[in-house]
C-alpha positions in Angstrom: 72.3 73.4 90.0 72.4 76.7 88.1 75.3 79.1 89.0 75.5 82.5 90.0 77.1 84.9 87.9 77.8 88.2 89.6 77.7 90.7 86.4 74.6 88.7 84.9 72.1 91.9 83.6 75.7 94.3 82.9 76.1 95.3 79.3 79.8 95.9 78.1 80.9 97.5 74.9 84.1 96.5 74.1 86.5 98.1 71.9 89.7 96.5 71.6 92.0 94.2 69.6 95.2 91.9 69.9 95.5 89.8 73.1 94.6 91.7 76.4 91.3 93.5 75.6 90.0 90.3 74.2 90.6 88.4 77.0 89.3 91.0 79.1 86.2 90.3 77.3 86.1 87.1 77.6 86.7 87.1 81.1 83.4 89.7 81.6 81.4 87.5 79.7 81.8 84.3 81.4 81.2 86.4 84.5 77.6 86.7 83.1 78.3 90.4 81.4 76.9 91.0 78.0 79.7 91.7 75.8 79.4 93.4 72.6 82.4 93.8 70.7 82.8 96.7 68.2 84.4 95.8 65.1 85.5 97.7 62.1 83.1 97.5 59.1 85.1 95.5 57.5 85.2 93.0 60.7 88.2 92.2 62.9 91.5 90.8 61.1 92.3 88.1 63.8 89.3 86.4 62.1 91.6 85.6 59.0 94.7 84.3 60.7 95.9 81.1 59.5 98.2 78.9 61.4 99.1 79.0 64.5 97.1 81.8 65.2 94.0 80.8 63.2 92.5 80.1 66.7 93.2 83.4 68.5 89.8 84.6 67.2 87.5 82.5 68.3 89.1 81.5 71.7 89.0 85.0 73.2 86.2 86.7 71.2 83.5 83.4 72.4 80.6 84.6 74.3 80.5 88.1 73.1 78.3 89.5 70.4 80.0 91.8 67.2 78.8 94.6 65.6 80.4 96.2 62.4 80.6 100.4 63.2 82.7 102.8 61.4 84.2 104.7 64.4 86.0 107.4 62.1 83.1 108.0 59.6 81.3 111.2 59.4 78.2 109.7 60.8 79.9 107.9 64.2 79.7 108.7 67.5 83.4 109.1 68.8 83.0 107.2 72.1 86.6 108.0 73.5 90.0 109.6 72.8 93.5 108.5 74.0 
């Protein structure tokens, strides 16, 4: 029995960090949305975290795809302001 995943063939670009944007995107992706996740060239910190917290990363980042992009270099596309 295969199951149905309502936002199966929706693309998300996520661009966020610590606890509640990640889980966001975890949450779209088991829904069936592709999630790619925007990192900083020289990749998210959570990665590094030993510990306690050395599980943060992969816990809320699985099922998502990354991509390294300088937002604030010369050649970027500025996708949103705050």
């Amino acid at each position: 029995m295969t199951m149905h995943k309502p936002l199966s063939g929706n693309r998300v670009v996520a661009m966020s960090h610590i606890v509640m944007g990640p889980s966001a995107g975890m949450l779209l992706a088991f829904l069936g949305a592709e999630v790619i996740k925007v990192e900083p060239p020289e990749y998210d910190k959570t990665r590094h975290v030993t510990g306690m917290g050395s599980e943060f990363y992969p816990t809320f980042n699985r099922g998502k795809k990354s991509v390294p992009h300088d937002v604030k270099g010369p050649n970027s596309l500025l996708l949103c302001t705050t």
